[in-house]
C-alpha atoms as one frame of an Amber mdcrd trajectory, in Angstrom:
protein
 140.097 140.816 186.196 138.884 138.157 183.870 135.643 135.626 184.700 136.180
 132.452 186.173 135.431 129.901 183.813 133.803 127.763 186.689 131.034 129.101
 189.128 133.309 128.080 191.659 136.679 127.209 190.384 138.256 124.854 192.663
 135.575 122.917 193.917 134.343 122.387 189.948 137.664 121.611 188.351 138.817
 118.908 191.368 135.103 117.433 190.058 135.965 117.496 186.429 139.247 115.918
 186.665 138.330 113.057 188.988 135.581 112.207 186.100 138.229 112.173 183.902
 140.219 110.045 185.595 137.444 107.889 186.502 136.524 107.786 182.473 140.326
 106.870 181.850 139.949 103.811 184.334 137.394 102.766 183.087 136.768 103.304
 179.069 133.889 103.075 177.793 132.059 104.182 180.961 130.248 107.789 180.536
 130.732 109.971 183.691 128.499 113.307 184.051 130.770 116.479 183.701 130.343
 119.715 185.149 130.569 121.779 182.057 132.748 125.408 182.272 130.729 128.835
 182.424 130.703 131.110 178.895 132.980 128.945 176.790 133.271 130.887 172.973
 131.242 128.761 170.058 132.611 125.696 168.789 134.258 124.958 172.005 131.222
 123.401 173.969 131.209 124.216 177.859 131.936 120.777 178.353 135.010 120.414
 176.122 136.465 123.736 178.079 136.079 121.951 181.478 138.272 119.444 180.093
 140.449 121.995 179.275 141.036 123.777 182.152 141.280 120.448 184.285 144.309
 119.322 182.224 145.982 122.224 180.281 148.643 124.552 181.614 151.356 126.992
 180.166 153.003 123.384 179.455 150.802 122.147 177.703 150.912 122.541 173.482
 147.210 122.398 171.957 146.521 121.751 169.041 142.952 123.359 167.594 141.034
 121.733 164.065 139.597 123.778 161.855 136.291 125.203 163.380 137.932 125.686
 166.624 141.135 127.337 164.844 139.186 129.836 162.819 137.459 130.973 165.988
 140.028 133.388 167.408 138.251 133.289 170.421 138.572 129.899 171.050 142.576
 130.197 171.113 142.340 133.262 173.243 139.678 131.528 175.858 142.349 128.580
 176.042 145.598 131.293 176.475 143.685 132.976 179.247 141.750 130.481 181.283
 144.209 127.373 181.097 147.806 129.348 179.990 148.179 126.564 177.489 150.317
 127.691 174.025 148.051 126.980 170.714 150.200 125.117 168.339 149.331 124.815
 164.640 151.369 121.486 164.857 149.820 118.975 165.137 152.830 116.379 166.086
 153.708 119.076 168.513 150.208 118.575 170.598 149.943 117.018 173.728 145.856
 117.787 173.593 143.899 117.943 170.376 140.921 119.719 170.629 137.984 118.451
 167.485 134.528 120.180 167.147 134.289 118.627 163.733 134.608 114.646 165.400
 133.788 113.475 161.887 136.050 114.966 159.760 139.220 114.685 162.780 142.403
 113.838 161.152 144.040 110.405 161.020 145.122 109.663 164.731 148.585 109.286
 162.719 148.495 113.139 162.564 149.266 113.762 166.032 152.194 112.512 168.073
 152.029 108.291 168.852 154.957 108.556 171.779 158.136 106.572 171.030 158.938
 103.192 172.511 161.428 104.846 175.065 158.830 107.483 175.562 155.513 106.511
 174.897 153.837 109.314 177.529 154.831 112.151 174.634 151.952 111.237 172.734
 148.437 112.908 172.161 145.513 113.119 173.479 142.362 114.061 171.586 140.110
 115.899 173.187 136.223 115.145 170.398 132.902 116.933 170.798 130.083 114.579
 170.164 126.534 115.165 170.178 125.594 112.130 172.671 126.661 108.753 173.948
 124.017 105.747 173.644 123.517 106.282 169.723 125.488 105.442 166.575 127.422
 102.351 165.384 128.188 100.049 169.060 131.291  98.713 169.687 132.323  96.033
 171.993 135.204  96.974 174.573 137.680  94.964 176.081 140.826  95.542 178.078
 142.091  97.037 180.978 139.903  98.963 183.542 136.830  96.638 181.678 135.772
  93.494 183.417 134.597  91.201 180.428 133.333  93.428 177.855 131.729  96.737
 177.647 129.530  98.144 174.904 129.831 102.087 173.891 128.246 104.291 170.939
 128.768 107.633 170.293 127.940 109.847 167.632 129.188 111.214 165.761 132.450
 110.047 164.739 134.387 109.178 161.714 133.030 106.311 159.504 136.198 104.408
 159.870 136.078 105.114 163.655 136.506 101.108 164.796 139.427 100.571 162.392
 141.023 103.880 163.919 141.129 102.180 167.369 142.122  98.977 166.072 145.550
 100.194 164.308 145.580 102.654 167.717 145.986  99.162 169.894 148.769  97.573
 168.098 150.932 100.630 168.473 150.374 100.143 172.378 152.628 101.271 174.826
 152.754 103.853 171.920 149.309 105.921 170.672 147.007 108.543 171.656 144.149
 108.258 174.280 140.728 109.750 173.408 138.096 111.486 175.462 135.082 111.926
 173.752 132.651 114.705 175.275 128.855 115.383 175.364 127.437 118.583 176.333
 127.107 116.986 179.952 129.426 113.994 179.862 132.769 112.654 179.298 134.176
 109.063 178.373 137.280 107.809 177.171 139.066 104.994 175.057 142.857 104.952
 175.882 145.325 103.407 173.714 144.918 100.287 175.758 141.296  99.578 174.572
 140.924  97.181 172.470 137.517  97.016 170.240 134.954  95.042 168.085 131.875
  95.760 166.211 128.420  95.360 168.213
């Protein structure tokens, strides 16, 4: 019998996916993660507790480039979270991305339709911390005024990104952005400005 991914499985992944929840509710907030046990290099511990709190054998993932040429990485998601590895990306309801800079257009993956806009993406990034790199100023739902968030790294063109994300909304993916011990996210509904 394989290794739980989690010291304690239950107890950790309940934990994991009410921070992602919480992060969801609340963009631009960074909530501390409990990160998975022995996840295979790129996939940081903390990306695979994301994972394994919201992939199942329904789920289509969709790998980039240093995750995809790590068979291990596809095999640790198969096993652990019975999610199917697509090399589609329109096909993707997650998006895993180790290389956050170089992630492909957010046009890549699937934006929803207007009858459906739930059958988008979501992209799951790896970034080395939150608190440094360019700011941005965050308004919208779940944020009472506005909140200011920096990560790094992530693609130059990272604000303009969000900003042609927003005025696709209902339609367009949600991000979660991960640290090795933290998680945030900016759904579609975020809107942004430079800090």
């Amino acid at each position: 019998m394989p290794a739980t991914a989690f010291p304690a499985p239950v107890l950790a992944n309940q934990a994991v996916f009410r921070a992602l929840m919480d992060a969801l509710a609340r963009p631009g907030t960074v909530k501390p993660l409990v990160p998975a046990a022995a996840a295979p290099s790129p996939l940081t511990a903390a990306a695979a507790a994301v994972a394994l709190a919201m992939l199942d054998y329904e789920t289509p993932v969709w790998l980039d480039a240093p995750l995809a040429q790590s068979p291990q990485v596809a095999d640790w998601i198969r096993l652990h979270a019975g999610a199917r590895v697509t090399s589609d990306p329109r096909q993707a309801a997650f998006a895993f991305i180790a290389d956050a800079v170089h992630a492909p257009a957010f046009d890549s993956f699937s934006l929803g339709t207007p009858e459906y806009p739930d059958r988008s993406a979501t992209l799951v990034l790896q970034v080395e911390a939150f608190g440094n790199g360019q700011r941005l100023l965050l308004s919208g739902p779940g944020i009472q005024d506005v909140r200011s968030f920096s990560a790094q790294p992530l693609p130059s063109d990272f604000h303009a990104r969000l900003a042609a994300n927003r005025t696709l909304f209902p339609r367009g993916i949600d991000l979660i952005l991960v640290s090795p011990n933290a998680v945030a996210a900016l759904p579609r509904s975020v809107a942004s400005q430079r800090g």
